[in-house]
mmCIF file of the C-alpha atoms, coordinates in Angstrom:
data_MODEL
# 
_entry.id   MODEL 
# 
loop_
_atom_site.group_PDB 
_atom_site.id 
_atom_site.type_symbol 
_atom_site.label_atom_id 
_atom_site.label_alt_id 
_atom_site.label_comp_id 
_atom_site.label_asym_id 
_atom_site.label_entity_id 
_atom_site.label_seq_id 
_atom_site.pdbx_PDB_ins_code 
_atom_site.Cartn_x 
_atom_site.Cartn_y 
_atom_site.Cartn_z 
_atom_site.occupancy 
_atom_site.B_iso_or_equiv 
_atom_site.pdbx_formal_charge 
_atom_site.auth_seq_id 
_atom_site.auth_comp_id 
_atom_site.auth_asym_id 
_atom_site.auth_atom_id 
_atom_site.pdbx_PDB_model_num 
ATOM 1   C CA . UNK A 1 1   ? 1.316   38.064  43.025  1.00 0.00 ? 1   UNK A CA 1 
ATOM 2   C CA . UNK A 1 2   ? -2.443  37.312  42.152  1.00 0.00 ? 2   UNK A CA 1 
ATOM 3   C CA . UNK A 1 3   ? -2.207  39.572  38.994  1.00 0.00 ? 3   UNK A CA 1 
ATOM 4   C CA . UNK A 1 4   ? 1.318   37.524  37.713  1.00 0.00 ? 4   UNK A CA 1 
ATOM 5   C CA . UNK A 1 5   ? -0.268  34.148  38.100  1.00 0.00 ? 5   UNK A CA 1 
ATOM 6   C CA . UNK A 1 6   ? -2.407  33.952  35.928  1.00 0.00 ? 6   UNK A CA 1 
ATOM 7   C CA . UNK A 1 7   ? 0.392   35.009  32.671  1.00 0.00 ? 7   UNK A CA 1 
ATOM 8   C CA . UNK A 1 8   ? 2.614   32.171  34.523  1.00 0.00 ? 8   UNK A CA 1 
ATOM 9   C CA . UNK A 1 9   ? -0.200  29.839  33.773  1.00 0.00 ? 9   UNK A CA 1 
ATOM 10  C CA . UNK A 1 10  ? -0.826  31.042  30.061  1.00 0.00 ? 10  UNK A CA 1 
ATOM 11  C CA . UNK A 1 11  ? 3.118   30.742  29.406  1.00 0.00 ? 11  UNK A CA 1 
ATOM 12  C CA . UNK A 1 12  ? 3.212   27.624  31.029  1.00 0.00 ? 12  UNK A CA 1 
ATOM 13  C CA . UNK A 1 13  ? 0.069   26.066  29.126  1.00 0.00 ? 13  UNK A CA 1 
ATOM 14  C CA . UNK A 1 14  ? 1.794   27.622  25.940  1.00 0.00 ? 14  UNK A CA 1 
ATOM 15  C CA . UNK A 1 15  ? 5.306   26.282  26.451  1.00 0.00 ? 15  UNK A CA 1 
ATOM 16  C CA . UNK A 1 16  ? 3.394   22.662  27.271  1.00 0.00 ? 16  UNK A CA 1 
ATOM 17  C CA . UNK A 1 17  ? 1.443   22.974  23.770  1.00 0.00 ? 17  UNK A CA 1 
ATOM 18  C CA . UNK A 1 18  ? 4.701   23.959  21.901  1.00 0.00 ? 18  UNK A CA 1 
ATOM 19  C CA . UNK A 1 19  ? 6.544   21.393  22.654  1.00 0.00 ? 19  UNK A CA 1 
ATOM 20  C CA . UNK A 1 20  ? 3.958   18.491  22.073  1.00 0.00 ? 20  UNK A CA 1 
ATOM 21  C CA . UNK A 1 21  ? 5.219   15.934  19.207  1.00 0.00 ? 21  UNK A CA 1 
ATOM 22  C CA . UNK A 1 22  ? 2.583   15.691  16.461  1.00 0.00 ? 22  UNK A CA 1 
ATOM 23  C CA . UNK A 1 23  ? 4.418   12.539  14.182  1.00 0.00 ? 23  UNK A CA 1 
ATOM 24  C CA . UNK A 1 24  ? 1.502   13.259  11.577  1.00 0.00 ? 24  UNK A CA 1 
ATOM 25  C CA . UNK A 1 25  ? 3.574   16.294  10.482  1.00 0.00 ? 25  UNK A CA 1 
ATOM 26  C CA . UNK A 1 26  ? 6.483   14.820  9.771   1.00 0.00 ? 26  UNK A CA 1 
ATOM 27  C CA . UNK A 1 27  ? 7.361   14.349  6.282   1.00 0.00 ? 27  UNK A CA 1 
ATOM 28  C CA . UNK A 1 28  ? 10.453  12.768  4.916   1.00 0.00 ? 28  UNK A CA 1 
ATOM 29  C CA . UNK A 1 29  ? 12.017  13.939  2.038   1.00 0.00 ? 29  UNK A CA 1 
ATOM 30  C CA . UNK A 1 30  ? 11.358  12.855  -1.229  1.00 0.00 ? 30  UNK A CA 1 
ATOM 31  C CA . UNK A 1 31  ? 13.795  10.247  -2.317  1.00 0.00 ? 31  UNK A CA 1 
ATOM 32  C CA . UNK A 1 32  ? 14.662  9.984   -6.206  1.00 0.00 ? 32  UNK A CA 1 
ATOM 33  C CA . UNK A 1 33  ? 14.688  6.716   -5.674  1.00 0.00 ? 33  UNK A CA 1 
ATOM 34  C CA . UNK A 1 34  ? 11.286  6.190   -4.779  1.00 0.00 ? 34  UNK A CA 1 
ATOM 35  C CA . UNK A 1 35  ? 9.130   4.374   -7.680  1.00 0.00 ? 35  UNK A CA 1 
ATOM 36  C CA . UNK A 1 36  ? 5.676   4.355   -7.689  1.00 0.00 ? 36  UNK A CA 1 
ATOM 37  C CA . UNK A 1 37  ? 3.708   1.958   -10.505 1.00 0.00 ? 37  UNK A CA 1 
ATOM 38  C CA . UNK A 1 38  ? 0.491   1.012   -11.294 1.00 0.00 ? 38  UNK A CA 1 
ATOM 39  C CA . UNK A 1 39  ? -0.392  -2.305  -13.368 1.00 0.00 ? 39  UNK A CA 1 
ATOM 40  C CA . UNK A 1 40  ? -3.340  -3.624  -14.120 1.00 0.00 ? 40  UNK A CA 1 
ATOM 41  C CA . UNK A 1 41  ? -4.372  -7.229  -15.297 1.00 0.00 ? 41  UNK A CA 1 
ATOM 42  C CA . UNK A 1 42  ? -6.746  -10.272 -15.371 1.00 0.00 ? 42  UNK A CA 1 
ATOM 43  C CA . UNK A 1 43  ? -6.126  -13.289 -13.135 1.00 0.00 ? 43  UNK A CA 1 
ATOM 44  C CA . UNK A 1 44  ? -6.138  -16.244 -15.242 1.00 0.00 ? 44  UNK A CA 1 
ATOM 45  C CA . UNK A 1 45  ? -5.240  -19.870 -14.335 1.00 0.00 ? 45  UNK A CA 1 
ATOM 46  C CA . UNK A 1 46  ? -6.244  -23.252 -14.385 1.00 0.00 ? 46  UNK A CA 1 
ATOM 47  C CA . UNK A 1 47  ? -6.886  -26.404 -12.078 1.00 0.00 ? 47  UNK A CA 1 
ATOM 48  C CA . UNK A 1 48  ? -7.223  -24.181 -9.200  1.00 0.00 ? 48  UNK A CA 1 
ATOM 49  C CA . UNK A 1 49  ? -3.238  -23.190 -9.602  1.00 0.00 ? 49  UNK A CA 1 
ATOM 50  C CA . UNK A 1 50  ? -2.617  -20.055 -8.188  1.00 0.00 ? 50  UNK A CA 1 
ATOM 51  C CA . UNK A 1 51  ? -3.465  -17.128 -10.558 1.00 0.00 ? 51  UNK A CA 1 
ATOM 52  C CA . UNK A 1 52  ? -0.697  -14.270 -11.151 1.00 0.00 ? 52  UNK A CA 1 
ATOM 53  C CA . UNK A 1 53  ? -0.448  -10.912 -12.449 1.00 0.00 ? 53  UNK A CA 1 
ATOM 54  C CA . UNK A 1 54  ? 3.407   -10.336 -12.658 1.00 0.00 ? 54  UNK A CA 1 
ATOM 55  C CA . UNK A 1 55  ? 5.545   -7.404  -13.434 1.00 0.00 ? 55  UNK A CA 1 
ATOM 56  C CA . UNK A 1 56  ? 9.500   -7.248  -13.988 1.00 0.00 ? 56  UNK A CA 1 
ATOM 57  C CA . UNK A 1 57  ? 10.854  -4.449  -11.863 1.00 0.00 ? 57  UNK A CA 1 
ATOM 58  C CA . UNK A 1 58  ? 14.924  -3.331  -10.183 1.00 0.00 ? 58  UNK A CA 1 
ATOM 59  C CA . UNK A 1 59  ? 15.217  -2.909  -6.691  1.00 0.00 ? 59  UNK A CA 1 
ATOM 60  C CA . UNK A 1 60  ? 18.183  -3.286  -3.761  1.00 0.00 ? 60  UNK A CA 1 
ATOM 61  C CA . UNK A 1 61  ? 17.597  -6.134  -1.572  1.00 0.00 ? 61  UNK A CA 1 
ATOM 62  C CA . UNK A 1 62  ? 17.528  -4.199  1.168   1.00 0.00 ? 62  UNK A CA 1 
ATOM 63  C CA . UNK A 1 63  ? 14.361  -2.079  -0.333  1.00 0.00 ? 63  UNK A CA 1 
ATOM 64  C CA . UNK A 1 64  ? 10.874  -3.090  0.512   1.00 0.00 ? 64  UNK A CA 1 
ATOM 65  C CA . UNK A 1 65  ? 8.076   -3.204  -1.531  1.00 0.00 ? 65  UNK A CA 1 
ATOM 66  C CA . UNK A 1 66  ? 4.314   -2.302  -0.952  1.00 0.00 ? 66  UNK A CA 1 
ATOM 67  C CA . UNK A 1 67  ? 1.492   -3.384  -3.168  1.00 0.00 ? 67  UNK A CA 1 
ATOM 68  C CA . UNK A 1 68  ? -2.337  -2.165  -2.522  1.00 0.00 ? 68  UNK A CA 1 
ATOM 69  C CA . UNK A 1 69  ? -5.105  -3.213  -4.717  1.00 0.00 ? 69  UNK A CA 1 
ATOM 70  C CA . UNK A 1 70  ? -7.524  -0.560  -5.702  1.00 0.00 ? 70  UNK A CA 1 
ATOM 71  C CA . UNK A 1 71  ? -10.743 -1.524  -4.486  1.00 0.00 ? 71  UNK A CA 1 
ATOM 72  C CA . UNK A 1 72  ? -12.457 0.891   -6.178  1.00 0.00 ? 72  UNK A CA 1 
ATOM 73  C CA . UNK A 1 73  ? -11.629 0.220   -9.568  1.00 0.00 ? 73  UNK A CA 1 
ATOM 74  C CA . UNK A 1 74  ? -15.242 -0.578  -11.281 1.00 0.00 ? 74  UNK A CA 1 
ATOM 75  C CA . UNK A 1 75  ? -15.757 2.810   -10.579 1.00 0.00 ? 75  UNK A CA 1 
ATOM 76  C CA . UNK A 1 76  ? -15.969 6.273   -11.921 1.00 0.00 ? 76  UNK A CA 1 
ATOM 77  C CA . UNK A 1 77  ? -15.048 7.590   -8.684  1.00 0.00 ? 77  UNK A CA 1 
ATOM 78  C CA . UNK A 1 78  ? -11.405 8.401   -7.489  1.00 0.00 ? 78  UNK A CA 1 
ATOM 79  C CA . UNK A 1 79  ? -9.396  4.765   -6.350  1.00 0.00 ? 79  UNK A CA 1 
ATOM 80  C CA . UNK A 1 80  ? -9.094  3.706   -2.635  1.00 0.00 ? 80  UNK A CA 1 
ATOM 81  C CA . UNK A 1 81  ? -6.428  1.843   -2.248  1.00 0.00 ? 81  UNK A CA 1 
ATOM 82  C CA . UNK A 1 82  ? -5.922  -1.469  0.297   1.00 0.00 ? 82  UNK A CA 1 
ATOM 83  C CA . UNK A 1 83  ? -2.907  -3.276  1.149   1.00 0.00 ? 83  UNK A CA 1 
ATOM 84  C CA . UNK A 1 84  ? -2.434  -6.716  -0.151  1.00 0.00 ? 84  UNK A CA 1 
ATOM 85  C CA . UNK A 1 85  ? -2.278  -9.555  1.636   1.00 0.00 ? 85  UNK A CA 1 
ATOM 86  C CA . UNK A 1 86  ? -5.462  -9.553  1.788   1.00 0.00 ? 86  UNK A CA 1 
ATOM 87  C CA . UNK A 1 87  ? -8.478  -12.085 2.308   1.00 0.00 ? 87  UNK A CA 1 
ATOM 88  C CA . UNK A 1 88  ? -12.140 -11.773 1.280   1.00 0.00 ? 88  UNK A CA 1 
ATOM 89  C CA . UNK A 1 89  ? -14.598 -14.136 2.435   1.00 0.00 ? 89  UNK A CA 1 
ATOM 90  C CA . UNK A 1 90  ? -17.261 -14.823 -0.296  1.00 0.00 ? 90  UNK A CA 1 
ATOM 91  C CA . UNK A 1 91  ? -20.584 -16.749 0.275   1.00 0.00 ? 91  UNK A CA 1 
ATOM 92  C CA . UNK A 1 92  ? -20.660 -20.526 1.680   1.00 0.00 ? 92  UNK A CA 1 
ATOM 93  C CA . UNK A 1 93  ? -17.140 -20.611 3.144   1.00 0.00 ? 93  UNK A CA 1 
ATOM 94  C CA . UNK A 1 94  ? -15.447 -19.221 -0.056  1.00 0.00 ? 94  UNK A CA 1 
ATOM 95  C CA . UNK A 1 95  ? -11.880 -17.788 0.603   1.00 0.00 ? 95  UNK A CA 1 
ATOM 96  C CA . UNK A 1 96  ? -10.140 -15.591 -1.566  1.00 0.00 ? 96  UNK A CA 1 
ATOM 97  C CA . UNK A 1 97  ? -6.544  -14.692 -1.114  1.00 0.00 ? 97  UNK A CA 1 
ATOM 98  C CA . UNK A 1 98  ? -4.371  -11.919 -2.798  1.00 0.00 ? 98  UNK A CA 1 
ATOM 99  C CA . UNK A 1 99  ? -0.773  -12.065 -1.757  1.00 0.00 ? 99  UNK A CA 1 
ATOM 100 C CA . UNK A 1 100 ? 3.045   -11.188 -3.589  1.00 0.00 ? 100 UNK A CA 1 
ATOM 101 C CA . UNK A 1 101 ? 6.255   -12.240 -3.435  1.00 0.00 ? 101 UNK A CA 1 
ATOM 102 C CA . UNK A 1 102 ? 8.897   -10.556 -4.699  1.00 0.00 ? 102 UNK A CA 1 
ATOM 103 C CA . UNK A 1 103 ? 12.799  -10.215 -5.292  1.00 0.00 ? 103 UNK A CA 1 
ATOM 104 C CA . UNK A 1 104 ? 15.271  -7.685  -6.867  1.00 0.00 ? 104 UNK A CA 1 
ATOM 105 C CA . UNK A 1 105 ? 13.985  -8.455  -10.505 1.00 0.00 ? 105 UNK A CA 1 
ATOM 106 C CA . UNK A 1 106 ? 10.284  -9.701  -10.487 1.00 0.00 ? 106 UNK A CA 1 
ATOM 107 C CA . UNK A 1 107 ? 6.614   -9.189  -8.607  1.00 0.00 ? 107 UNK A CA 1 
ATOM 108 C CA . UNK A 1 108 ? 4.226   -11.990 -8.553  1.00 0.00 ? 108 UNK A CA 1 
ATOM 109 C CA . UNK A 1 109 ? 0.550   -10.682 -7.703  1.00 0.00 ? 109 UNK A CA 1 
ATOM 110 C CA . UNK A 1 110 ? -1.053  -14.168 -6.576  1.00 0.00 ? 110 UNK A CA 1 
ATOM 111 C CA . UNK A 1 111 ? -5.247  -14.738 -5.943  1.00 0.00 ? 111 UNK A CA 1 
ATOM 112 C CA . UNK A 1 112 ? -5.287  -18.043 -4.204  1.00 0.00 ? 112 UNK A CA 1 
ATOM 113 C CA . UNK A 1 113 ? -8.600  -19.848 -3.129  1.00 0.00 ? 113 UNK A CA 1 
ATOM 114 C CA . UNK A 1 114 ? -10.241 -22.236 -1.332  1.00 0.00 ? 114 UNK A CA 1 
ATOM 115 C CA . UNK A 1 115 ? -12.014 -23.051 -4.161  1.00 0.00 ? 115 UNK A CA 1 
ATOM 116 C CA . UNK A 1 116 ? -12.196 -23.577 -8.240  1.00 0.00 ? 116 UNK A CA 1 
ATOM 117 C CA . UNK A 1 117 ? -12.229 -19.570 -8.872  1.00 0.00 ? 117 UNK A CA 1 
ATOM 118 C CA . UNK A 1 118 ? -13.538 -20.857 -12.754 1.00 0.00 ? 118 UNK A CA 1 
ATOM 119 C CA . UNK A 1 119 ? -16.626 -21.313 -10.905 1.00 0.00 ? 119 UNK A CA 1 
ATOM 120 C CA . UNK A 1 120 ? -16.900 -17.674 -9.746  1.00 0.00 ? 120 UNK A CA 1 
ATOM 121 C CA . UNK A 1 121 ? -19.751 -15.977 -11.132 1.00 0.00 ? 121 UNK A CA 1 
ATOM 122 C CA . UNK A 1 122 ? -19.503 -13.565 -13.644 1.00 0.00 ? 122 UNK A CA 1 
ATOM 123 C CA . UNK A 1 123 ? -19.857 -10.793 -10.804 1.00 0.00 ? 123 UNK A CA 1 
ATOM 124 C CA . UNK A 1 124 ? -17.641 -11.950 -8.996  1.00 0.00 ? 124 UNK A CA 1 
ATOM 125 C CA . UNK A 1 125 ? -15.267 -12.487 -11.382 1.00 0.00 ? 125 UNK A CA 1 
ATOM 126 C CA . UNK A 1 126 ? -15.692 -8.928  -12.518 1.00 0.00 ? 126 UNK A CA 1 
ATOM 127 C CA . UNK A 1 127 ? -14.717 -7.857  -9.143  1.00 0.00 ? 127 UNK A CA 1 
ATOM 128 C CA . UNK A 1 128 ? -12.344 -10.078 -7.654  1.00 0.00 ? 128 UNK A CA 1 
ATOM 129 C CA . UNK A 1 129 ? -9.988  -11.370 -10.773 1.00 0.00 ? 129 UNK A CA 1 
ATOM 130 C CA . UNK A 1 130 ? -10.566 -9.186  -14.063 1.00 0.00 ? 130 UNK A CA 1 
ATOM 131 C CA . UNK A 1 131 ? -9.379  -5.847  -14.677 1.00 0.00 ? 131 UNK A CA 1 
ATOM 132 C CA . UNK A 1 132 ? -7.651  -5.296  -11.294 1.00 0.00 ? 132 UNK A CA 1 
ATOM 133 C CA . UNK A 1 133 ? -5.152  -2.603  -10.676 1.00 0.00 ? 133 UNK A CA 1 
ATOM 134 C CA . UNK A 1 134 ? -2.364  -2.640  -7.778  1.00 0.00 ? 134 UNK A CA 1 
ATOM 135 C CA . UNK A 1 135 ? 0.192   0.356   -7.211  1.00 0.00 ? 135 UNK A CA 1 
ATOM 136 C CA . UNK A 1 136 ? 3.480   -0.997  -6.903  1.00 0.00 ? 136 UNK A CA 1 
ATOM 137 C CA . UNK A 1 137 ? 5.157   1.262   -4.134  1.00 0.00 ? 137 UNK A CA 1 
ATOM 138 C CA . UNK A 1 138 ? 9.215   0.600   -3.838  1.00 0.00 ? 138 UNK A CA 1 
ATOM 139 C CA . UNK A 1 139 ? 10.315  2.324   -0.036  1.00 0.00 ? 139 UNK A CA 1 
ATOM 140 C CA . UNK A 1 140 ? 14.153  2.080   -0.737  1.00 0.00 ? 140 UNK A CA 1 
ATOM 141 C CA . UNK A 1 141 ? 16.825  1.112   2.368   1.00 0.00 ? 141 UNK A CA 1 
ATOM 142 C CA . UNK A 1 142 ? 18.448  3.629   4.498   1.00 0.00 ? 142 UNK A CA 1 
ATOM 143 C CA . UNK A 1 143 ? 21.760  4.820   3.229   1.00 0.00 ? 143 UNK A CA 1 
ATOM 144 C CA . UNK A 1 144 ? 23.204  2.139   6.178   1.00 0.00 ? 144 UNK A CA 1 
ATOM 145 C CA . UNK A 1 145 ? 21.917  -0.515  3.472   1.00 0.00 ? 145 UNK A CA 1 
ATOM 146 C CA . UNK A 1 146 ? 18.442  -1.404  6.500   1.00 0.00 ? 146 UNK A CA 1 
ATOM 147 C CA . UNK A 1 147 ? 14.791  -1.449  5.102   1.00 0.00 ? 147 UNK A CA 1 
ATOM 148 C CA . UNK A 1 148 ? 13.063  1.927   5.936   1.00 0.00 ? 148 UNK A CA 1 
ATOM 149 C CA . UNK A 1 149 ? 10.118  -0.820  6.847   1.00 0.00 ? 149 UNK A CA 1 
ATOM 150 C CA . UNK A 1 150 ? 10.701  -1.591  10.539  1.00 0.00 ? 150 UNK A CA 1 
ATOM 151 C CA . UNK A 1 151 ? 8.656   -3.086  13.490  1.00 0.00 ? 151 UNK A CA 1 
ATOM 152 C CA . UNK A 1 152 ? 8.567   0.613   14.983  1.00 0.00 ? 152 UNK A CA 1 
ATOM 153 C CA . UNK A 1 153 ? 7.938   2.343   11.604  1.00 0.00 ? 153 UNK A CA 1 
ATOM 154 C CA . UNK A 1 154 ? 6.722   5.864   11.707  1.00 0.00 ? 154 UNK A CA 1 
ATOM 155 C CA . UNK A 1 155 ? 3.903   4.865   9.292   1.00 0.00 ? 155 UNK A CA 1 
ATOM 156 C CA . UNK A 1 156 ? 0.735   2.868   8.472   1.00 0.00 ? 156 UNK A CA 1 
ATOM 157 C CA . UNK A 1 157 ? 2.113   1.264   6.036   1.00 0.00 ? 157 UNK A CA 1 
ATOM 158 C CA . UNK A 1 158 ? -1.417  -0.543  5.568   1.00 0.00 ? 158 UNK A CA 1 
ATOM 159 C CA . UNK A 1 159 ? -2.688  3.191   5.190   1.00 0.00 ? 159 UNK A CA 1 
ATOM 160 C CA . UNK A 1 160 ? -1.960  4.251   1.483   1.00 0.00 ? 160 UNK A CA 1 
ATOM 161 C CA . UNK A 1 161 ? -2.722  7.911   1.941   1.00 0.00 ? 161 UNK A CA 1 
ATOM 162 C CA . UNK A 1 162 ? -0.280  8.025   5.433   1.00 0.00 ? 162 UNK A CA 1 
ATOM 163 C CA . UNK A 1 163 ? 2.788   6.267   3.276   1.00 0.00 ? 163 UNK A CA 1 
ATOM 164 C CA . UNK A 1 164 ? 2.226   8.718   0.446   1.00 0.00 ? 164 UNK A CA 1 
ATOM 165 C CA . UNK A 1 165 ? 2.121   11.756  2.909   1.00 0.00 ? 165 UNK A CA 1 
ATOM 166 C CA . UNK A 1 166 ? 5.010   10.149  5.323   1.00 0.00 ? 166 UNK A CA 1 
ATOM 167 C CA . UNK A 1 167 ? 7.677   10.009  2.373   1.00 0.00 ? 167 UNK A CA 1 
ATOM 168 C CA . UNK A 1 168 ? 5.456   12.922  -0.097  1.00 0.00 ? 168 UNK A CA 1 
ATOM 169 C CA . UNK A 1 169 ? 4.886   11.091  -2.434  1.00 0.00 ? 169 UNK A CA 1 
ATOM 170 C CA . UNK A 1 170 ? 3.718   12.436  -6.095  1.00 0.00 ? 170 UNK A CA 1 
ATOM 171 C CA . UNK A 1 171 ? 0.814   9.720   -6.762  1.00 0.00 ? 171 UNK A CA 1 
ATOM 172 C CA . UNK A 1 172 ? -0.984  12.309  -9.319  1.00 0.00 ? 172 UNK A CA 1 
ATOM 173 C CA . UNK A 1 173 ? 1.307   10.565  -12.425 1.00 0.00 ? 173 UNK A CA 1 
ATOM 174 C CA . UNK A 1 174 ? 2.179   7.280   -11.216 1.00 0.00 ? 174 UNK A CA 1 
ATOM 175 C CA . UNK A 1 175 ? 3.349   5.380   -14.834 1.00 0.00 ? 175 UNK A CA 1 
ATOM 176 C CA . UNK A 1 176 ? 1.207   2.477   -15.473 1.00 0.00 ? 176 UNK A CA 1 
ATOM 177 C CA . UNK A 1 177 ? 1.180   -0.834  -17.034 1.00 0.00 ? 177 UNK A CA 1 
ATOM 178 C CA . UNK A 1 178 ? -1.363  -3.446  -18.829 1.00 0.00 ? 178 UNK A CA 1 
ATOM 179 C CA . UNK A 1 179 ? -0.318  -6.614  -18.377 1.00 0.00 ? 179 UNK A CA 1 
ATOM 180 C CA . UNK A 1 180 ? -1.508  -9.732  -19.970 1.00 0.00 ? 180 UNK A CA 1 
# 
């Protein structure tokens, strides 16, 4: 009995570690109708309206869209991508939003402030409203016509590299777009 104990224990231990659910391996399969876009544009605006950046695009209603703003885009080095909304907290109480809205035809990429953002300096300006790229990510519905985006999603969806890895995702040609 002493000597059959100890494989007992090893096929127990290995039957626990088989069966173990690892959700970072699962990967669902690439949908055709998946789009993935990149545009890139200057915020422009005046008497402290709301600046946009806007893009015509098709989706279902039932589809949900992602946008992240590459953060790394002044550069050389590869892009790191963060979702949008976001808000960034500049010096002496300065607030800087970027949100979107969207429906089935149109994106509006919005940088709202607390603030005249004329009066940004030329730094900040550079970094914050000129020359700023977002990746348009469209995660269609479910073939029973509900968003794949739920309260108990699967994903990050505020983690760029876990969305593109969830649904694998091509991001090494994503089509892109100047605007303005």
């Amino acid at each position: 009995m002493k000597k059959i104990l100890p494989f007992i224990l090893l096929a127990g231990i290995g039957f626990l570690s088989y069966s173990c659910d690892n959700k970072d391996d699962v990967i669902v399969q690439q949908n055709a109708n998946f789009q993935m876009k990149d545009i890139t544009g200057t915020f422009t605006g005046a008497n402290n309206a709301n600046w946009t950046i806007s893009q015509g695009l098709g989706v279902k209603s039932t589809d949900v869209l992602l946008v992240y703003r590459n953060i790394n885009s002044n550069s050389s080095s590869s892009a790191i991508w963060q979702q949008i909304p976001k808000t960034y907290f500049l010096s002496n109480g300065r607030e800087l939003d970027y949100n979107f809205i969207f429906n089935n035809q149109n994106v509006d990429i919005t940088s709202r402030a607390n603030f005249d953002q004329n009066t940004l300096t030329p730094a900040e300006a550079q970094t914050y409203l000129n020359n700023q790229t977002f990746r348009i990510v469209i995660v269609p519905a479910n073939p029973n016509g509900s968003s794949n985006k739920s309260a108990n999603a699967p994903v990050d969806y505020s983690d760029y590299n876990a969305v593109v890895k969830y649904y694998n995702l091509n991001d090494s040609n994503v089509p892109s777009v100047r605007v303005n």
